[in-house]
C-alpha positions as CSV (number, residue, x, y, z in Angstrom):
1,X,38.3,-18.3,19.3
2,X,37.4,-16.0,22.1
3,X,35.4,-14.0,20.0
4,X,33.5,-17.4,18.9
5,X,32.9,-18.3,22.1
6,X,31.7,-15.0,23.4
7,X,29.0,-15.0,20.7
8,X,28.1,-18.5,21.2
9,X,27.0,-17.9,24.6
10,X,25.0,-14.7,24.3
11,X,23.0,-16.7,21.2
12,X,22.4,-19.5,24.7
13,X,21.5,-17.1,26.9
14,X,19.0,-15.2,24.2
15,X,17.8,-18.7,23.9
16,X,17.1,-19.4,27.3
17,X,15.8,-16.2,28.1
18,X,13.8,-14.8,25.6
19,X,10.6,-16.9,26.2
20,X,8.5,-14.3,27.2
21,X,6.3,-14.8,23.9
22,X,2.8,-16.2,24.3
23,X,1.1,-15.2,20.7
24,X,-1.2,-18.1,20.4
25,X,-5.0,-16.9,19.5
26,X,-7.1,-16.9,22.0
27,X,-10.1,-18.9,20.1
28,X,-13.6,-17.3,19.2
29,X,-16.3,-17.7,21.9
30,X,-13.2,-17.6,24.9
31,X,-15.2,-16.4,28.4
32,X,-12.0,-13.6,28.1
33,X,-13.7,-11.5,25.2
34,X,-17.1,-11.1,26.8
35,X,-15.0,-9.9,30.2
36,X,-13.0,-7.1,27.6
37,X,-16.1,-6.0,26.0
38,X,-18.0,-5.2,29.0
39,X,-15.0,-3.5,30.5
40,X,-14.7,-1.7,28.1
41,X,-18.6,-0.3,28.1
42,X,-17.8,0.5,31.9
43,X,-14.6,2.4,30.4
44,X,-12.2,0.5,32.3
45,X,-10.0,0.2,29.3
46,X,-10.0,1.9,25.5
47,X,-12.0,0.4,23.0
48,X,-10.3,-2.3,21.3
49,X,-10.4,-3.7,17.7
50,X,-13.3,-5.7,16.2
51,X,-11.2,-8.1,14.7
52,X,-10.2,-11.0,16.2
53,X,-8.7,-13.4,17.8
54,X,-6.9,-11.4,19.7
55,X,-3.5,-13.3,20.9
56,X,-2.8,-14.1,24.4
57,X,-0.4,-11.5,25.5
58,X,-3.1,-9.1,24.0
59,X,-5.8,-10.6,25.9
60,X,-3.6,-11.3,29.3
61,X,-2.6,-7.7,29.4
62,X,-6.1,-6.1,28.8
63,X,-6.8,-8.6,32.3
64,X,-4.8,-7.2,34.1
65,X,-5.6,-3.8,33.9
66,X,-9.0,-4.6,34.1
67,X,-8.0,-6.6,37.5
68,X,-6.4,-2.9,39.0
69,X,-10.3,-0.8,37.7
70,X,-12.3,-0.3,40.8
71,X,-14.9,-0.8,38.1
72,X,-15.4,-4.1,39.1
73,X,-16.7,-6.1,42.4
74,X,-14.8,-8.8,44.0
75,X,-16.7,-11.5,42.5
76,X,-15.9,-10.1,38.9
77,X,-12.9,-9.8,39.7
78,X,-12.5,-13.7,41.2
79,X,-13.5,-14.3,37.5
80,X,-10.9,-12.2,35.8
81,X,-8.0,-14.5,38.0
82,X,-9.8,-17.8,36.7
83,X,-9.6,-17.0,33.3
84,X,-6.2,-15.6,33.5
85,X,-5.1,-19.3,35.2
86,X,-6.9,-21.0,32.4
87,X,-4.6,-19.1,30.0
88,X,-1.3,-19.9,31.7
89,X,-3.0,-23.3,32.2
90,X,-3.5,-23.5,28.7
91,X,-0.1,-21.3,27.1
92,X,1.7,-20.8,30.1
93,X,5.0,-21.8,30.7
94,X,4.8,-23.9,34.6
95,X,6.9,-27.0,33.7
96,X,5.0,-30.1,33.9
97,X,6.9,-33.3,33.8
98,X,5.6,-36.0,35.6
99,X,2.9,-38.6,35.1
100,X,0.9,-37.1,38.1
101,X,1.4,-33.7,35.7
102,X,0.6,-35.1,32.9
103,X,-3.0,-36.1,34.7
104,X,-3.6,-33.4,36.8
105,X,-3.2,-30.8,33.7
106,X,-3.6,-32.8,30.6
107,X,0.3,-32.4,29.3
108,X,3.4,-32.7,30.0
109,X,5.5,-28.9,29.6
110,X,9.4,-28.0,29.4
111,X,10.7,-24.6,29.5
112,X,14.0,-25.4,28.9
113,X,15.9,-23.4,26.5
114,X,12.2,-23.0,25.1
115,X,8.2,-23.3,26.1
116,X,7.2,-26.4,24.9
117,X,3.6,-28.5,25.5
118,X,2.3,-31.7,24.6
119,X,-1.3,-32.3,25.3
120,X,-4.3,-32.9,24.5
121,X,-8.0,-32.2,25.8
122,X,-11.3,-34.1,25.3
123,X,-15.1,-32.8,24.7
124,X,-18.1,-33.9,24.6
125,X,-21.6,-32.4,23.3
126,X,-24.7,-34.8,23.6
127,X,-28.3,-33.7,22.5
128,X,-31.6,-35.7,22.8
129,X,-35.2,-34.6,22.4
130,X,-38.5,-35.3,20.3
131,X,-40.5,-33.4,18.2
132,X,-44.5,-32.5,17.9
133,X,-44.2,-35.1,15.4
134,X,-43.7,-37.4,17.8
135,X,-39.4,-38.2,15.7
136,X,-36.7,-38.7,18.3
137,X,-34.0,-36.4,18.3
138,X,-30.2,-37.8,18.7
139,X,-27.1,-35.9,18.4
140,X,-23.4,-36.4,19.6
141,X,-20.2,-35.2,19.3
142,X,-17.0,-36.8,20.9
143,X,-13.4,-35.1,19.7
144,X,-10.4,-35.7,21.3
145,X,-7.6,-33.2,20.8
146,X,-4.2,-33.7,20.5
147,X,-1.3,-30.8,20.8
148,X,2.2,-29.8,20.5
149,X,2.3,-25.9,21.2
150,X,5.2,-23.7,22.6
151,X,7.2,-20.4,22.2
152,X,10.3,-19.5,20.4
153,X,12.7,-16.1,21.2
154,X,10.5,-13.3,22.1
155,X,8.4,-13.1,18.7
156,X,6.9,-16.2,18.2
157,X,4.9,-18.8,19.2
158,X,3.5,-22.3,17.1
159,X,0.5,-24.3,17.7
160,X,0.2,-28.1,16.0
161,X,-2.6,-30.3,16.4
162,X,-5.7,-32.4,15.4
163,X,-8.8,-33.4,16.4
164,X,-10.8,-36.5,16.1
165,X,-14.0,-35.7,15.7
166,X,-17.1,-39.5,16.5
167,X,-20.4,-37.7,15.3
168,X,-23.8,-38.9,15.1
169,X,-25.6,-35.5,13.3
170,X,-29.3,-34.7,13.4
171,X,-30.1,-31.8,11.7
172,X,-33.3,-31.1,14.3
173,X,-30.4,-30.8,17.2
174,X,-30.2,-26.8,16.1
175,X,-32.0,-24.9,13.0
176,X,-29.9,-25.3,9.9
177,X,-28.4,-22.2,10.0
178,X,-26.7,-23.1,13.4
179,X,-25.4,-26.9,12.1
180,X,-21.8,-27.7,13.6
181,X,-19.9,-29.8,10.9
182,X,-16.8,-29.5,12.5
183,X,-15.0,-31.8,10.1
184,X,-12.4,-31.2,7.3
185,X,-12.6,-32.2,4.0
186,X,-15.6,-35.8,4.5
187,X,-17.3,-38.1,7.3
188,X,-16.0,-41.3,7.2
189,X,-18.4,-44.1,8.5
190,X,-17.1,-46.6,10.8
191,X,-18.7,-49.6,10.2
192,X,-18.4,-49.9,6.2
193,X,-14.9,-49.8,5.5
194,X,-14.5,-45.8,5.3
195,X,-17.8,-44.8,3.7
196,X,-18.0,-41.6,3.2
197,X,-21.6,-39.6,4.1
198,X,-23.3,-37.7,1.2
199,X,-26.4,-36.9,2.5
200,X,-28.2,-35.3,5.5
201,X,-29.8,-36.5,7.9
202,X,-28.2,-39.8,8.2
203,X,-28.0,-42.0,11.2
204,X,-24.8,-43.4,10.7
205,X,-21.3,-43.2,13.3
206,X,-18.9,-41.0,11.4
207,X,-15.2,-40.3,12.3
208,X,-13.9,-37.3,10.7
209,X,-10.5,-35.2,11.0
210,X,-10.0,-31.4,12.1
211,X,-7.2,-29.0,12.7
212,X,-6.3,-25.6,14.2
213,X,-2.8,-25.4,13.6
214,X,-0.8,-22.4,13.7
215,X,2.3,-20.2,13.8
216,X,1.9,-16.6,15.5
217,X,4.4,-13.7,15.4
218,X,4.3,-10.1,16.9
219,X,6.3,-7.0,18.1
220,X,6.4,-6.8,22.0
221,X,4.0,-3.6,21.6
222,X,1.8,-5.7,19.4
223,X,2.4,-2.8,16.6
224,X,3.1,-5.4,13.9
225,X,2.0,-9.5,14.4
226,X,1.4,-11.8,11.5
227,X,-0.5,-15.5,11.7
228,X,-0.3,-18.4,9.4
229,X,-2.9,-21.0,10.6
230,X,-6.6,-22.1,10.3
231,X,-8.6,-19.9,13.1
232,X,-11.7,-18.7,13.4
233,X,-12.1,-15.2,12.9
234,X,-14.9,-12.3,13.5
235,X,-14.1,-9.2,11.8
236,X,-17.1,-6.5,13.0
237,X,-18.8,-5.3,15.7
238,X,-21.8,-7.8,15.5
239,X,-23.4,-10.8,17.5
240,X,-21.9,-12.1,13.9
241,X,-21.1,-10.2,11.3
242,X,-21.1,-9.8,7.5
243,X,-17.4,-10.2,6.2
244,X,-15.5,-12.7,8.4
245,X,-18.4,-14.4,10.8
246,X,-17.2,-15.8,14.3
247,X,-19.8,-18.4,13.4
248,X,-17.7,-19.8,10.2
249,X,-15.5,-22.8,9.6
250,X,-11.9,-22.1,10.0
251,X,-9.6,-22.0,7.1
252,X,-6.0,-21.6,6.6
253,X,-4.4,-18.1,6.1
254,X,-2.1,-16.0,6.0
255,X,-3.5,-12.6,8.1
256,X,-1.1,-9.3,8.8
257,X,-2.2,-6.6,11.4
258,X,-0.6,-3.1,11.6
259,X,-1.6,-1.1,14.5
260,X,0.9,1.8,14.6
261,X,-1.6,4.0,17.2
262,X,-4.0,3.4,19.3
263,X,-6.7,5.2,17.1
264,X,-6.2,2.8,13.6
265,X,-5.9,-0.4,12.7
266,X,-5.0,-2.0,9.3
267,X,-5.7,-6.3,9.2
268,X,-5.0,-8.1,6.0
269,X,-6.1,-11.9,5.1
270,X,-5.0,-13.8,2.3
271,X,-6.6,-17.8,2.6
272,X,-7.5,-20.7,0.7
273,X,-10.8,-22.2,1.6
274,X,-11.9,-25.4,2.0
275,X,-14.6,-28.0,0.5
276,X,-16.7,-30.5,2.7
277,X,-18.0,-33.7,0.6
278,X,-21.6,-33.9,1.2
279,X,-24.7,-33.6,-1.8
280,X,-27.5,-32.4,0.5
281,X,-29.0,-31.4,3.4
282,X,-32.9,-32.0,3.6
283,X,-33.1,-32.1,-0.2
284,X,-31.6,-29.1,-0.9
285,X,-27.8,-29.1,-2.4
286,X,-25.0,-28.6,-0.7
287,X,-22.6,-25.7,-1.9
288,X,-19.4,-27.7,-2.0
289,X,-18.1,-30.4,-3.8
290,X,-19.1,-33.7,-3.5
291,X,-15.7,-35.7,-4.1
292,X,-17.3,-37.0,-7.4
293,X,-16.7,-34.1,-9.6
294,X,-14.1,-32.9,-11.9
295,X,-10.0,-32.1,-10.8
296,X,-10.0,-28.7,-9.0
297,X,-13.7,-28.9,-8.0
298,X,-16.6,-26.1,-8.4
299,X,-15.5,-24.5,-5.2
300,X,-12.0,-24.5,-5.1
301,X,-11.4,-20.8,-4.2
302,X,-9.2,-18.5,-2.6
303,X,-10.0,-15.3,-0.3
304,X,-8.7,-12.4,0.5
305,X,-10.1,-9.9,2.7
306,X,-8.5,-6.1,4.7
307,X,-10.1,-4.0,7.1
308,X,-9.3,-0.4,8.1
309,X,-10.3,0.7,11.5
310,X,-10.4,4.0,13.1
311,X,-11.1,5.5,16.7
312,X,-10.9,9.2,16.0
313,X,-12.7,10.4,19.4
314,X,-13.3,8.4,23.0
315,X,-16.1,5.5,22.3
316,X,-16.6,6.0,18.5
317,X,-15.3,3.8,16.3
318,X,-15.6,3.4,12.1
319,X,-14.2,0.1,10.1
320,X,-14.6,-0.6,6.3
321,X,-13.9,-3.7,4.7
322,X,-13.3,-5.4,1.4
323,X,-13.7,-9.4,0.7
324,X,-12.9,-11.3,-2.1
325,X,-13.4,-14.8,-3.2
326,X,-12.1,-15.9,-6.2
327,X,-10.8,-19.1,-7.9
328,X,-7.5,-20.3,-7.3
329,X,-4.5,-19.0,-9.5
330,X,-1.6,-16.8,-9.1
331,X,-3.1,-13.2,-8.8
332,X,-1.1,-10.2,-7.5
333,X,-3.9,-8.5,-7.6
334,X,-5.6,-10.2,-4.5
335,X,-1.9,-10.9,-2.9
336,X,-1.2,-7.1,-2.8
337,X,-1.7,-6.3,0.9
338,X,-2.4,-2.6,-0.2
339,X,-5.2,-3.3,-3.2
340,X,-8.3,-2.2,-3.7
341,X,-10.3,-5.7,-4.4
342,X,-13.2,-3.6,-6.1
343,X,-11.0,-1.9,-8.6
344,X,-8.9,-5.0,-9.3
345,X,-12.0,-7.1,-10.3
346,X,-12.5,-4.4,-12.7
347,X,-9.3,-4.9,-14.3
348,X,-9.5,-8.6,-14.0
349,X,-12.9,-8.8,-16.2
350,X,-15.4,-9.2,-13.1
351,X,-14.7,-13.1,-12.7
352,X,-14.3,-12.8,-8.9
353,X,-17.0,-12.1,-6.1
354,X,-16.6,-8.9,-3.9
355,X,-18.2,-7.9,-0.6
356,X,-17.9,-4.5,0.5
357,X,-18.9,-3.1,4.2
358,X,-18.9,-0.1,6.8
359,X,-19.6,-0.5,10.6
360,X,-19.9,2.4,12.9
361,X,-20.3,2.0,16.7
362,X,-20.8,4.5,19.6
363,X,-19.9,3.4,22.9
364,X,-21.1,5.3,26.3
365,X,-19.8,4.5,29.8
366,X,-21.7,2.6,31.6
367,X,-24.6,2.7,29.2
368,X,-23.8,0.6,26.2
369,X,-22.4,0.3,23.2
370,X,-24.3,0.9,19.9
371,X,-23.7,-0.3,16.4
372,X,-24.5,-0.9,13.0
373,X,-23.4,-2.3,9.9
374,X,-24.1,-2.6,6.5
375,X,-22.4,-4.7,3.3
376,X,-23.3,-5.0,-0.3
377,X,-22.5,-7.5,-3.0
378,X,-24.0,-5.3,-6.2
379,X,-25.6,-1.4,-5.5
380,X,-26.6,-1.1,-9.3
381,X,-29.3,1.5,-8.4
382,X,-30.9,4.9,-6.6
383,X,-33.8,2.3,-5.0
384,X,-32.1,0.9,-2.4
385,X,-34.6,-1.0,-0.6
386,X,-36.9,-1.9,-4.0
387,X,-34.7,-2.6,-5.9
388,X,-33.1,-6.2,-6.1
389,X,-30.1,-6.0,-8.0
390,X,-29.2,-3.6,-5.2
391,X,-27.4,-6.3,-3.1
392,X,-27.0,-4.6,0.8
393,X,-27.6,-6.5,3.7
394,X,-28.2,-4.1,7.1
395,X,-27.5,-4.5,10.5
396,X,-28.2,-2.5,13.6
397,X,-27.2,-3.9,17.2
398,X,-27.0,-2.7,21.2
399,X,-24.9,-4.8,23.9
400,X,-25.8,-3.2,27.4
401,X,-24.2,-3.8,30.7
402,X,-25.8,-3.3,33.9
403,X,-24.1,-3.7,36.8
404,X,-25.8,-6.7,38.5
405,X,-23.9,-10.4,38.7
406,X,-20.4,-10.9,37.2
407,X,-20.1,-9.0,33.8
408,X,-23.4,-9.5,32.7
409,X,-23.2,-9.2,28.9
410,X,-27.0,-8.0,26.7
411,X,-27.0,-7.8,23.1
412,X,-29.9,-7.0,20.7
413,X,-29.5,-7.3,17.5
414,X,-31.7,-7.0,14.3
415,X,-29.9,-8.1,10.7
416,X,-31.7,-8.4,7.0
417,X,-29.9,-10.4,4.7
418,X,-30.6,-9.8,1.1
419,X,-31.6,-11.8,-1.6
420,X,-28.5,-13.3,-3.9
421,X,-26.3,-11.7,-1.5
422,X,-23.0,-13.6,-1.2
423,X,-24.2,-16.2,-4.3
424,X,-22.8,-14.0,-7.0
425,X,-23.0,-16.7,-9.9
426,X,-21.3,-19.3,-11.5
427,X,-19.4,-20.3,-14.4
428,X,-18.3,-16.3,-14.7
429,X,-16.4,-16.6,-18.0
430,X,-14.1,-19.3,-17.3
431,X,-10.3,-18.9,-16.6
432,X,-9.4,-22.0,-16.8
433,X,-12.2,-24.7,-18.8
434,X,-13.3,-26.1,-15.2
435,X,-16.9,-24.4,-14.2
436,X,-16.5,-22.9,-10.8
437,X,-18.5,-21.4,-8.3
438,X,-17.2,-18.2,-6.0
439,X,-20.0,-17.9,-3.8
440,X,-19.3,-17.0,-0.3
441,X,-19.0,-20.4,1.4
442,X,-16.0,-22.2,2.9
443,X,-16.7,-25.7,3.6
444,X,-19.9,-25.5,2.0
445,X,-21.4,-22.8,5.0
446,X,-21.5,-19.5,5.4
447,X,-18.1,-17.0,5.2
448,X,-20.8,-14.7,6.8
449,X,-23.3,-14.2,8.7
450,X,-25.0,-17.6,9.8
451,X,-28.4,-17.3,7.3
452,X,-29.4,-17.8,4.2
453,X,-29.5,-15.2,1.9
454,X,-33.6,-13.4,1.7
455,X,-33.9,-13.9,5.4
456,X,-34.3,-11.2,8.4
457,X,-33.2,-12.1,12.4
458,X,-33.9,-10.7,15.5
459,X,-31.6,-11.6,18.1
460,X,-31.5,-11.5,21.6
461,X,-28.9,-12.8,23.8
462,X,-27.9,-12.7,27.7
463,X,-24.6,-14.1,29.4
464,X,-23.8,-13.5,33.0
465,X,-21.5,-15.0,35.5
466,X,-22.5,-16.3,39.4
467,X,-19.3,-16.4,40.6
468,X,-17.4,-19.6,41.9
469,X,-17.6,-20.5,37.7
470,X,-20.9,-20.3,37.0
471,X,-22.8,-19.0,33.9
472,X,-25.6,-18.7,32.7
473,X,-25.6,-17.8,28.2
474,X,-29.3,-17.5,26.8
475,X,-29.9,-16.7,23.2
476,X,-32.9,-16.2,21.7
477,X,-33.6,-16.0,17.4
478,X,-36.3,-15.7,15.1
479,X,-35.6,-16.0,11.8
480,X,-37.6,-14.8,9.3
481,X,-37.3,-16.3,4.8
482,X,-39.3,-14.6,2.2
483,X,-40.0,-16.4,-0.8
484,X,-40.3,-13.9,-3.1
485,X,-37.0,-14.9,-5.2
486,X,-36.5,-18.6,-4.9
487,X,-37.3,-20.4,-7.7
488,X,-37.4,-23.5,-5.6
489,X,-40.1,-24.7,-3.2
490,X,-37.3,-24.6,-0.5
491,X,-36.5,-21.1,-0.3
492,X,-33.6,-18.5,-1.4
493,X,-30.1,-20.0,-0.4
494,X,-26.4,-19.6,-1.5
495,X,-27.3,-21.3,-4.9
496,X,-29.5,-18.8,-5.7
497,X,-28.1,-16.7,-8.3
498,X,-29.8,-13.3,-9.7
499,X,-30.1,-13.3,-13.5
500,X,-28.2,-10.5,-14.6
501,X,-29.0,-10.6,-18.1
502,X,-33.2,-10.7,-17.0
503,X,-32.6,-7.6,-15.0
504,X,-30.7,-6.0,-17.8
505,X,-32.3,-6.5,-20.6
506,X,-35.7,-8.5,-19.8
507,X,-39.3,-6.8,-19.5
508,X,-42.4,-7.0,-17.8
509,X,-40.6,-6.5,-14.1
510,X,-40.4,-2.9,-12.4
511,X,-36.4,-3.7,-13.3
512,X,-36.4,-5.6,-16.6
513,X,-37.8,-8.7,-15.7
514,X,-37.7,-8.2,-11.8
515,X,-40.4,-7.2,-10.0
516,X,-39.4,-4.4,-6.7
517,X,-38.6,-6.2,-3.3
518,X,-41.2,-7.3,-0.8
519,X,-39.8,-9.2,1.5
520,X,-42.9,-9.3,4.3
521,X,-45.0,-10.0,1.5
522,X,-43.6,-12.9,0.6
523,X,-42.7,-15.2,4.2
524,X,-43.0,-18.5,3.9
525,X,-40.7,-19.7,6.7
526,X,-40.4,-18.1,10.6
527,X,-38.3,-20.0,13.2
528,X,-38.2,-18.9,16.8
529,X,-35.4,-20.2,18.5
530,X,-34.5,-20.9,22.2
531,X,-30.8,-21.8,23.4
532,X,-30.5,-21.5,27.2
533,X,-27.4,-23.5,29.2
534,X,-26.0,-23.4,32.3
535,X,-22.4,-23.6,32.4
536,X,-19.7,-24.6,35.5
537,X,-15.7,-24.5,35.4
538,X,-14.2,-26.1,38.1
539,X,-11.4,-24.2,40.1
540,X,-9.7,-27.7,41.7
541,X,-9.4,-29.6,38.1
542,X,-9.2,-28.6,34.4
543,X,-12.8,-29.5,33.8
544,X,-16.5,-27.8,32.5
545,X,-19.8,-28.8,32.0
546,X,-22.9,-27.6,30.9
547,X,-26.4,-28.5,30.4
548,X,-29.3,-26.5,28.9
549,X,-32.7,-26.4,26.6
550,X,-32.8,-25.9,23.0
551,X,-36.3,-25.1,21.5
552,X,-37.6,-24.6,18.2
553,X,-41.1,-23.5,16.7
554,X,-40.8,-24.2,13.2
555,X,-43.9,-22.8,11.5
556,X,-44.1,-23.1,7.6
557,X,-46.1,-22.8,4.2
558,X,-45.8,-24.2,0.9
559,X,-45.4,-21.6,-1.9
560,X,-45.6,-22.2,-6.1
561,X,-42.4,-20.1,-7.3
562,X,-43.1,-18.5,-10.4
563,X,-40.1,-20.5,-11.9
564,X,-38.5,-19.3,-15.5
565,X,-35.4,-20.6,-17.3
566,X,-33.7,-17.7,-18.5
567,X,-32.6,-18.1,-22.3
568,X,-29.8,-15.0,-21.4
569,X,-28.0,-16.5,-18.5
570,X,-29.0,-20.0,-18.6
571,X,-30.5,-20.1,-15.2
572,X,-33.6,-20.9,-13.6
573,X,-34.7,-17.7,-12.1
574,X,-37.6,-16.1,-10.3
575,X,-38.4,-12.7,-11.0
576,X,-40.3,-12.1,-7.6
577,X,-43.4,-13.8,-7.5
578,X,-45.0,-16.0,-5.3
579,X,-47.8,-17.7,-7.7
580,X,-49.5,-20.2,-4.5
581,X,-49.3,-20.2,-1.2
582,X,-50.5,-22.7,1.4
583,X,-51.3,-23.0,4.6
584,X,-49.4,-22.6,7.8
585,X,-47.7,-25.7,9.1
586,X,-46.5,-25.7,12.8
587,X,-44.2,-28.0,14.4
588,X,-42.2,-27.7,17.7
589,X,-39.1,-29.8,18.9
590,X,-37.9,-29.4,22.5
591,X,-34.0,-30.8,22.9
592,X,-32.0,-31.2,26.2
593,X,-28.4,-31.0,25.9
594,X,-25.3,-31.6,27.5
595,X,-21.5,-31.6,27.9
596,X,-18.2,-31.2,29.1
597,X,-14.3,-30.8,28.4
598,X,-11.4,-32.2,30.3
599,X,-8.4,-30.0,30.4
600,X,-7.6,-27.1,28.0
């Protein structure tokens, strides 16, 4: 009985004790990962991984030891504290029981045997503006959050909630490319009896659902952790980036990251993505499902994606990646943590869609850091640029970081997205007697990076603290979309599939049917882009705001694709020619925007 007792109470004390665990993500776009990645050009701490989120105690300890660099002023260092209060504000483990707690923090918190929080935060996003057309621009976003989070022994820590999310979308608030549809699954409208939206724009009241739930666990040295949740995630070490974008929807997943040394890195994803009911935005159709179709939808996919990551020498890093989305069944292949994706589509028949990639980045103190990437869907030929069954999208980047203000933050950044990249093509000989579709979309947008396919960016973007929690994030984009082929008058996008057959077997092309790439050639759509806000955090009370300028120049021709229907692969196709163009078409729309969140 002794004995029983005796091991009763060292299981209570373990209990009470081992709470030290605070493995929550810290989400994509925290101010935390701007403060790593400039310290780290400074050299005040080792490069770190480009995969993220990173979790808290990850993120907490790389704070700290930025906090001890003489690297840093004062003021930067005033901001380092902040953040590292918003994080125990947020996952920490202060109790918090009272009603004057539960309004001064937003939740009510018990560490007794075990972290626990309940919570919840509220945002809201409001945009207005008119264009050269003289339209009005409207656009808001209200979501309250609700939360149970805590931590469990020393391994492990949980995270369940859901949002509400009252929109009223206009597509002229951003360019498309940028659209928030921060919703799972449909927009319900409020004032017919659930309707559900099916087409964009649309100046109806919707309420829809979204969640970020999940369940963290990790080694105290971080060698091994595992996640099961729906994140975002940014694999790469773009503004954005080609296999896992910090700009996508979230899906659920199972990831696994082994980092035995501080010179490699092994992540692993296995996930199901999701579908979003809408038919069109702007005329052009939606890559999802619109609720009407057939059980298991066109989209209903799985993906699984691993990343290898070395830093053999001070400041260099190389990653590679594979990505793979393919229709949902029981496949070892893509559940084997340790596959090759390419080599198991071979085996499989070629039914799935796999994206391949390499980044390499050079950082030098106090200089910058220096990067580029580059990922192909097909490479079927020696003429890499010409050619357009050769499926590689490039990107080349710099983030500087001079010493003026509070971890002032510059990145330049040019990426070319190539035609049919990520669209692959549908009904692949069918598994199952469903037609599916494995392009690379969850949610009907972009896995990837945030364009449509045929289109080339330049990027610039600026984000610097005042101190007292001020700053200042200015991004600047023009997008460039060639033409050249789209067989529809509104350019190349995710449904645009390359006929395979044409370029096999086809004629009067410099590849079978295809005619050689000329992208500048061939524009028939450039959009500059202005985003400029001014952000404040207050130290007294859980609260930010922000207000800011978003302005577009949209300027535009009509084109006549030289449209075929391909008697091979059943398509409609262009084989890259541009029969009419028209004249230029300018418009501009200037929006003002504004915001805020209440707690954390």
């Amino acid at each position: 009985m002794k004995k029983v007792v005796i091991v009763i109470a060292m299981i209570l004390a373990f209990t009470v004790c081992a709470f030290a665990a605070q493995y929550h993500s810290v989400p994509i776009g925290h101010e935390a990962y701007r403060i790593i990645d400039v310290a780290v050009i400074r050299g005040a701490i080792p490069a770190q991984a480009d995969v993220k989120p990173y979790n808290v105690n990850v993120v907490k300890n790389l704070l700290n030891e930025i906090l001890s660099s003489d690297e840093f002023s004062q003021s930067e260092k005033n901001q380092v504290k902040r953040v590292l209060e918003s994080l125990d504000f947020a996952y920490g483990k202060s109790s918090s029981v009272s009603f004057a707690d539960l309004f001064r923090k937003g939740y009510l918190r018990t560490n007794i045997p075990t972290t626990v929080s309940i919570g919840g935060n509220l945002s809201l996003d409001f945009t207005v503006g008119r264009g050269s057309d003289d339209e009005n621009v409207f656009d808001l976003r209200v979501g309250p959050m609700f939360y149970v989070r805590g931590d469990m022994f020393d391994f492990m820590s949980y995270d369940l909630n859901f949002k509400l999310n009252l929109d009223k979308v206009d597509l002229r608030a951003t360019i498309i490319p940028d659209l928030k549809i921060e919703c799972d699954g449909f927009y319900m409208q409020l004032r017919d009896a659930g309707a559900r939206m099916h087409n964009l724009p649309d100046e109806e009241l919707y309420l829809g659902i979204e969640q970020f739930s999940e369940i963290s666990f990790s080694s105290k040295d971080d060698m091994l952790s595992a996640r099961i949740g729906t994140v975002k995630r940014d694999w790469g070490p773009g503004f954005n980036n080609f296999g896992l974008s910090g700009s996508a929807r979230a899906f659920d997943g199972f990831e696994l990251s082994i980092n035995p040394t501080s010179w490699f890195n092994y992540s692993v994803l296995v996930g199901s993505l999701g579908l979003f009911n809408l038919t069109s935005i702007n005329g052009v159709d939606w890559p999802s499902d619109n609720g009407k179709d057939h059980f298991g939808g066109m989209y209903d996919n799985n993906i699984s994606s691993h990343r290898v990551e070395l830093r053999p020498f001070a400041g260099v890093s190389f990653g590679i990646w594979e990505s793979v989305v393919w229709r949902k069944r029981f496949e070892l292949a893509y559940l084997n943590p340790f596959a090759i994706y390419m080599f198991a589509q071979n085996n499989l028949g070629d039914n799935d869609n796999v994206l391949a990639g390499l980044d390499f980045s050079v950082t030098i103190k106090d200089i910058g850091r220096f990067y580029m990437a580059f990922s192909m869907d097909e490479m079927n030929n020696a003429h890499l640029v010409t050619c357009p069954r050769d499926i590689i999208s490039y990107q080349i980047g710099a983030k500087f970081s001079p010493k003026i203000l509070d971890f002032t933050d510059i990145t330049l950044q040019a990426t070319y997205v190539a035609a049919f990249f990520g669209s692959h093509y549908s009904d692949a000989t069918p598994l199952i007697s469903t037609p599916y579709d494995i392009s690379y979309v969850n949610k009907g947008q972009n896995i990837g990076y945030p364009v449509n396919p045929d289109t080339f960016e330049l990027l610039a973007n600026v984000k610097t603290g005042f101190g007292n929690g001020w700053i200042v994030d200015m991004t600047i984009k023009d997008q460039m979309r060639s033409a050249q082929y789209s067989y529809k008058t509104t350019g190349t996008d995710m449904l645009t599939q390359m006929a395979y057959g044409e370029y096999d077997r086809g004629e009067g092309g410099d590849f079978g049917s295809y005619f050689k790439r000329d992208f500048f050639g061939n524009i028939w759509n450039n959009i500059l882009c202005i985003d400029a806000r001014l952000e404040k955090t207050l130290e007294t009370f859980p609260v930010s705001f922000y207000g800011g300028i978003y302005g577009i120049w949209d300027r535009t021709r009509e084109f006549e694709p030289d449209k075929r229907e391909s008697a091979i692969d059943h398509i409609w196709f262009n084989p890259g020619r541009v029969l009419l163009f028209g004249d230029w078409v300018n418009t501009f729309t200037l929006n003002v925007k504004f915001g805020g969140k209440i707690y954390y």
